[in-house]
N, C-alpha and C positions, 0 to 999 in steps of 0.2 A: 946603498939603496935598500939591500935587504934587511939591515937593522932598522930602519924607518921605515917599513912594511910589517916590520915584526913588533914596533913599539907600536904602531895604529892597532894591529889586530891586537896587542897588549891591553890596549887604551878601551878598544869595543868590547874586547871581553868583560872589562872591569867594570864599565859602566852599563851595561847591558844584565850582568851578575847585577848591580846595585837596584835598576830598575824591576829587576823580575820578581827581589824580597820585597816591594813595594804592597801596598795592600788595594791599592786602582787597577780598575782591568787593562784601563786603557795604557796605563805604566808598561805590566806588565806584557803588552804587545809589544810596546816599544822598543824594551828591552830584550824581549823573544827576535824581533829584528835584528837590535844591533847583534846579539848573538851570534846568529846566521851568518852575517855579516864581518865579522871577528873571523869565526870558521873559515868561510869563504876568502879572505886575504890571507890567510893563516897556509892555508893549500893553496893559492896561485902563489905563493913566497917559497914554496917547497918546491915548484916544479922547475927546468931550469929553461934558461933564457937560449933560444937560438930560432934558426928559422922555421916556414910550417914544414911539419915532415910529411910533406909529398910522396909519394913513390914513382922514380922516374929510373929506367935503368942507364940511361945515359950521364946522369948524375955521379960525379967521381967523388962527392964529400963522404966524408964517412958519418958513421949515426952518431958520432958524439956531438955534432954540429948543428941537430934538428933538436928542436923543443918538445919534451914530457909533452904529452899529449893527457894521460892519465889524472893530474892534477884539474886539468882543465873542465872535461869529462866529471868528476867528483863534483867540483865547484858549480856544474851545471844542474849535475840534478841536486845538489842542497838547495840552489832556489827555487829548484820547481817543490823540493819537499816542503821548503819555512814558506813560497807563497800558499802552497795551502792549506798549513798548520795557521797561521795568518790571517786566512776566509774561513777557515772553523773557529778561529778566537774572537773575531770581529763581529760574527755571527751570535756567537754565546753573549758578547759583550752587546750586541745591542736585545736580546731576548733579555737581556738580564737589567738594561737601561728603561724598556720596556714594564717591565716588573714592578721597577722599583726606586725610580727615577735618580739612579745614583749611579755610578762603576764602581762602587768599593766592595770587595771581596769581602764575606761574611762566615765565617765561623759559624757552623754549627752547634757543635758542644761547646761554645763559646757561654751561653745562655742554660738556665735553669731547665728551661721550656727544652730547648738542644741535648741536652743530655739525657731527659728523661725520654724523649721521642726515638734518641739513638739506643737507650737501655730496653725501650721496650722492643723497637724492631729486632735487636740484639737477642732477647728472649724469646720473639716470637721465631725467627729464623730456628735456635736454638730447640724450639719444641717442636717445630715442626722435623728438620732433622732426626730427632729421637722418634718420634711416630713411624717416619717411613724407615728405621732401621726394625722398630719393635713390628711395624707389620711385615718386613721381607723376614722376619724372625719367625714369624708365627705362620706366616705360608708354606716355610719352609719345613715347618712342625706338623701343619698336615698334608705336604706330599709322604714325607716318611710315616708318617702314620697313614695314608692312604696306603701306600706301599707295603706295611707290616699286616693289612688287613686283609688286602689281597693274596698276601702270599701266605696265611694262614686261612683264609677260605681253600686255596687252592690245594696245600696241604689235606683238610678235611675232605675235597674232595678225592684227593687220590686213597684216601686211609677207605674212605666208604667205598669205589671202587674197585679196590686189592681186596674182596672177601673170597674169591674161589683160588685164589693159591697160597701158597705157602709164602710164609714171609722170613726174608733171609736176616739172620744176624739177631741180636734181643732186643723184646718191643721195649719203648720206652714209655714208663710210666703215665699215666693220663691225669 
């Protein structure tokens, strides 16, 4: 029974893989399905076969006689995740049927038009990036130069008010 549970999930993977490199949205739903669907027989064939595990303490079987619970558990939430990978693909597919009165999946830089629109966002990202490094660059130039200016003001002011004593150690050149 488990080889015939293992060739099906075999079978939905393979054909589920074929529909997803398809170039239709609506394929590649279908294909996103049987996939979920492959996974999901894939883990209830891994979990093992016995009755529900109850907890009874009066119960003298031992735990190798109750059924994985954990495959089961797994397999429940994959479909709660592919149903709603599923109502977002369905959703894109009809905004995009909408659009464009087709489901075929369209290549961007597929087109002249597509490469030049992706070279220029490409560039524009690209100088913008360099802006906001050249401006934290040069904020950064006059904190420390705000900082050098202050601390030779401050300097000046102690040189001007140290004139009624003597000053220790040799001055240094002006």
């Amino acid at each position: 029974m488990s080889i015939v549970l293992a060739a099906t999930a075999a079978a939905l993977f393979g054909v589920g893989t074929y529909l997803v490199l398809q170039r239709k949205l609506s394929r590649v739903i279908i294909g996103l399905g049987l996939l979920t669907h492959g996974a999901n027989v894939l883990m209830i064939t891994a979990g093992r076969r016995g009755d529900a595990p109850l907890i009874d303490p009066d119960d003298p079987r031992s735990a190798s006689q109750f059924a994985d619970p954990l495959p089961q558990a797994l397999a429940l939430t994959a479909i709660v995740i592919s149903f709603g990978v599923t109502a977002l693909l369905l959703a894109l597919a009809y905004r995009s049927w909408l659009l464009s009165s087709d489901d075929e999946i369209h290549d961007i830089a597929s087109s002249d038009e597509g490469a030049a629109a992706a070279e220029a966002i490409h560039l524009e990202t690209t100088q913008a990036a360099h802006a906001a490094v050249a401006a934290e660059i040069a904020a950064a130039a006059l904190d420390k130069a705000a900082e050098l200016a202050e601390a030779a003001d401050a300097g000046a002011d102690a040189d001007d008010d140290g004139g009624g004593g003597a000053h220790e150690g040799p001055e240094a050149p002006r």
